[in-house]
C-alpha positions in Angstrom: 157.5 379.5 160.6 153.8 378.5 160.4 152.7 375.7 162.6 149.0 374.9 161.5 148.0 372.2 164.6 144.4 371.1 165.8 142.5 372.2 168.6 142.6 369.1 170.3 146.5 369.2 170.0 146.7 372.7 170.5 145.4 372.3 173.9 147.7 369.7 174.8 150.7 371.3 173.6 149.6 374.5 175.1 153.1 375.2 176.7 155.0 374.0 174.0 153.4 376.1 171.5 153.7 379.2 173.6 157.2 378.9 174.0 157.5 378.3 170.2 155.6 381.4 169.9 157.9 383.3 172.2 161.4 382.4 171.5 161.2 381.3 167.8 158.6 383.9 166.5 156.8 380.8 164.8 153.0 381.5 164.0 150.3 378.5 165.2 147.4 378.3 163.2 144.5 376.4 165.5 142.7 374.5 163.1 139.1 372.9 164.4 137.5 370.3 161.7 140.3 371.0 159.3 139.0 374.8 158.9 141.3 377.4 160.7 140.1 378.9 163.9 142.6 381.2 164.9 145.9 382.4 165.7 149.0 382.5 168.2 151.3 385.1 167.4 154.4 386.9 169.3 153.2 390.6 171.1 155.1 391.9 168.7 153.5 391.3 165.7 150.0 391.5 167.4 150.9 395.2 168.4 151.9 396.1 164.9 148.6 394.2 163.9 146.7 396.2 166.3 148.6 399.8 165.4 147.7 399.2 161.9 144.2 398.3 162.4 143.8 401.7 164.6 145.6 403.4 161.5 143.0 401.8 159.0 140.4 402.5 161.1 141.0 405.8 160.9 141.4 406.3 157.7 138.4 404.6 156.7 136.1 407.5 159.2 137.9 410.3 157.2 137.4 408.5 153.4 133.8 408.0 154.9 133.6 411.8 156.1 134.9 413.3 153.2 132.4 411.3 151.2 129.4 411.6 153.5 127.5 413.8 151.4 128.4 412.5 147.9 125.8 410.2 146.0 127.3 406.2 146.2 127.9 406.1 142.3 129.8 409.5 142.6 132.0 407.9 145.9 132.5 404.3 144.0 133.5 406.1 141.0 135.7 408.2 142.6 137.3 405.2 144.7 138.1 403.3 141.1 139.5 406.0 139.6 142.1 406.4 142.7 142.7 402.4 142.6 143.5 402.9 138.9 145.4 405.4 139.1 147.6 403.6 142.4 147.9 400.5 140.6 149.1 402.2 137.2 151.7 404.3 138.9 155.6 402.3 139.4 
């Protein structure tokens, strides 16, 4: 569950929101003037962030290696076509 709480209250509910965190897998959203801030989530789910972060990471240096030498338009272009051709496919 999503639990979207202040700063203010965030800090003093600090334990209580942890423990939320830990044993319900809920997700806090620290909000400061109404706009959100940032996020308390299980180790869990911050690992998986983090493995798939290091995953798109690296695919992003080899797209950008393999298209090092190729003019912009000719990269873009190519990039469409495969986004196309993803998005058309079942």
């Amino acid at each position: 569950m999503l639990i979207q709480i202040s700063a203010l209250a965030f800090q003093q509910n600090l334990d209580e929101m942890l423990n939320q965190v830990q044993h319900r897998q809920d997700h806090v959203l620290i909000c400061k003037n109404g706009r959100p801030l940032a996020a308390l989530v299980d180790m869990r789910l911050y690992e998986r962030i983090c493995r798939k972060r290091s995953r798109f990471d690296a695919l992003s240096g080899r797209l950008a290696a393999g298209f090092a030498g190729l003019p912009m338009a000719e990269g873009e272009a190519e990039i469409e076509a495969a986004t196309r051709y993803q998005r058309a496919s079942p």
